[in-house]
C-alpha positions as CSV (number, residue, x, y, z in Angstrom):
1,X,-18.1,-12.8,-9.9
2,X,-14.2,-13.1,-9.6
3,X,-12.5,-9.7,-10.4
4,X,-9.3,-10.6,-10.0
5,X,-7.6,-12.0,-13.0
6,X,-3.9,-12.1,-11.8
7,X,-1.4,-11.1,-9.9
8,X,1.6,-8.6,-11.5
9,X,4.6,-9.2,-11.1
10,X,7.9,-6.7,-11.9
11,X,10.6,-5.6,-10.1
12,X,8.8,-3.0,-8.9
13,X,5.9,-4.7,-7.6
14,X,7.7,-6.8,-5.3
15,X,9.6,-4.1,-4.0
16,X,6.3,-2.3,-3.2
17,X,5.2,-6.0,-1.4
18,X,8.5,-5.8,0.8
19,X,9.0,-2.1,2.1
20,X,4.7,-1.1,1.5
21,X,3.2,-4.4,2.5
22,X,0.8,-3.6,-0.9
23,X,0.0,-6.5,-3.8
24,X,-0.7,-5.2,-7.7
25,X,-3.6,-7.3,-9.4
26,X,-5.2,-6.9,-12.8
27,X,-8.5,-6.7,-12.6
28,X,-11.6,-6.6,-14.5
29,X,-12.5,-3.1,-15.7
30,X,-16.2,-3.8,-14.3
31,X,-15.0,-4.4,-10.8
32,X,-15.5,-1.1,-8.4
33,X,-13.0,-0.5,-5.3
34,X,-15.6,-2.2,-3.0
35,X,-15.8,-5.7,-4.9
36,X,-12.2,-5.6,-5.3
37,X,-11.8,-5.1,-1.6
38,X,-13.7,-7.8,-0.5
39,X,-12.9,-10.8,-3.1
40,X,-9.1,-9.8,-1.9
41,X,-10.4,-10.1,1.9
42,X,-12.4,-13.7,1.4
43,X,-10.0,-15.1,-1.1
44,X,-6.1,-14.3,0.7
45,X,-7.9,-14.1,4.7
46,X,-6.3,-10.2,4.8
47,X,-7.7,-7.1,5.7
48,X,-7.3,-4.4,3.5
49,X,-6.2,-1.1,4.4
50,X,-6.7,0.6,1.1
51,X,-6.7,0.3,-2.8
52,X,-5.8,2.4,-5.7
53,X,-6.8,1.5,-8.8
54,X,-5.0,2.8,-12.1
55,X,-6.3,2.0,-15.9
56,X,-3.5,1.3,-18.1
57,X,-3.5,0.1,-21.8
58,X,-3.2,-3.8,-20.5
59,X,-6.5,-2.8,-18.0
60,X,-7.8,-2.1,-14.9
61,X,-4.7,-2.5,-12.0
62,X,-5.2,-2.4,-8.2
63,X,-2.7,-2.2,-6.0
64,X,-3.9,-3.2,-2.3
65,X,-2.9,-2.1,0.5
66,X,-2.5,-4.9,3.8
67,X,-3.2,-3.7,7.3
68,X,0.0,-4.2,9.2
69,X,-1.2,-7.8,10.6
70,X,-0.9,-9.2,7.2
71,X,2.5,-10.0,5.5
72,X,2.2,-9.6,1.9
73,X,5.4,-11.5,1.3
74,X,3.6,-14.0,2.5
75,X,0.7,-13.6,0.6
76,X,2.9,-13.1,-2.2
77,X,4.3,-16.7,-1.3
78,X,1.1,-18.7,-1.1
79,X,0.3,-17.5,-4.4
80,X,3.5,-18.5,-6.3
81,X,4.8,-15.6,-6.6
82,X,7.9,-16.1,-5.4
């Protein structure tokens, strides 16, 4: 099951992807910390340090954490985000 629905994307979410190394996604509500973890590791080719996950009125949102090997910038690139 995919649990990721999309990246977000403010002006605060890329400065958390240049100074943190971290990447926001909505997610499904269903998906536990785990699951999330590991569709970000097999689908990007990261490691994950850690995630938070926050419920908001638009959904579920984790924000992911890269271990220092990992740009996301560049994640963040390969994606279209920027």
């Amino acid at each position: 099951m995919d649990y990721i629905i999309t990246p977000i994307i403010t002006e605060k979410t890329t400065l958390m992807m240049e100074k943190e190394n971290k990447l926001t996604f909505l997610v499904d509500r269903r998906g536990k910390k785990d699951q999330i973890k590991k569709e970000v590791e097999e689908r990007f080719n990261v490691k994950v340090k850690s995630i938070n996950i926050m419920i908001t009125k638009k959904g579920k949102k984790a924000i992911v954490k890269l271990t220092d090997d990992f740009s996301a910038e560049e994640i963040g690139g390969r994606i279209g985000i920027f």
